[in-house]
C-alpha positions in Angstrom: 33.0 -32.0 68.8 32.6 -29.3 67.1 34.2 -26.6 64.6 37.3 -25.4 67.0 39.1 -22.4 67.4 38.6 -20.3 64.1 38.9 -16.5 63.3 35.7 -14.6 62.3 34.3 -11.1 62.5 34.0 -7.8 60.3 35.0 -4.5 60.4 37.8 -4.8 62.8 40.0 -1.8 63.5 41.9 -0.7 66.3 42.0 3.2 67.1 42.7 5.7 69.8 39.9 6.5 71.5 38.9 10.1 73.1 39.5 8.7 76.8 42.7 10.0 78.4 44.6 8.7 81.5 48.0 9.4 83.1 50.7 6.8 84.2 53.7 8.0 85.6 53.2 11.3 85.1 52.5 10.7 81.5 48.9 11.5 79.6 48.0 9.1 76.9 44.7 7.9 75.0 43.2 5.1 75.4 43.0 2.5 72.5 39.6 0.5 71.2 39.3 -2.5 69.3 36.3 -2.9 67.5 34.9 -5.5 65.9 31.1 -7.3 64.4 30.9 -11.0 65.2 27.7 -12.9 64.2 26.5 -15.9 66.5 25.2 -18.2 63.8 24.0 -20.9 66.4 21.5 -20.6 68.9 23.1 -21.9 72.6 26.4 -22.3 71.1 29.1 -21.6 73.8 31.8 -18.8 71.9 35.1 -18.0 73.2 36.4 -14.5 72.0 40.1 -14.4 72.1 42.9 -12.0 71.0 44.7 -15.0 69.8 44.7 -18.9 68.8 45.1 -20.6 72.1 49.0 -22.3 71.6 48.9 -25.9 73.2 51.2 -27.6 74.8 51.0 -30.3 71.6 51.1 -26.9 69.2 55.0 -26.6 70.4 56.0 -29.9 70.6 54.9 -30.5 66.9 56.9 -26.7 66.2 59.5 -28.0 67.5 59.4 -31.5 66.0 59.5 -29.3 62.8 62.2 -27.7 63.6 64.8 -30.3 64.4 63.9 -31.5 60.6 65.3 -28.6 59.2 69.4 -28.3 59.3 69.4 -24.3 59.3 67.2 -24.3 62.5 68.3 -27.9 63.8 72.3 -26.6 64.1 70.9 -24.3 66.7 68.4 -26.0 69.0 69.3 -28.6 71.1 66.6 -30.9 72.6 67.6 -32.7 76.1 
């Protein structure tokens, strides 16, 4: 087992690049993300994602969370 999903890198930004396209009749620029991520381990397997991956057991403990609070609870109904 080992360390799990985390977030790491440096100088992130997202900017518009100089590459154009055209949907629909419409011109636009493309966008980059850019980013630095070091690779501490040697043969360590690295997943790059946009986002934490959301589980199946991340919303059932949401909503277990939610039905213990009234505001929220009065709202969602579990069946």
């Amino acid at each position: 087992a080992g360390k799990g999903w985390y977030r790491a890198g440096d100088d992130i930004s997202y900017v518009a690049g100089t590459r154009r396209f055209v949907k629909n009749g419409k011109a636009g620029l493309y966008h980059m993300l850019r980013f630095t991520v070091a690779f501490p381990h040697v043969d360590d397997t690295c997943y790059i994602a946009m986002c934490y991956p959301y589980t199946y057991g991340d919303l059932q403990r949401f909503l277990a969370g939610v039905s213990t609070q009234a505001v929220r609870a009065a709202r969602v109904q579990r069946s």
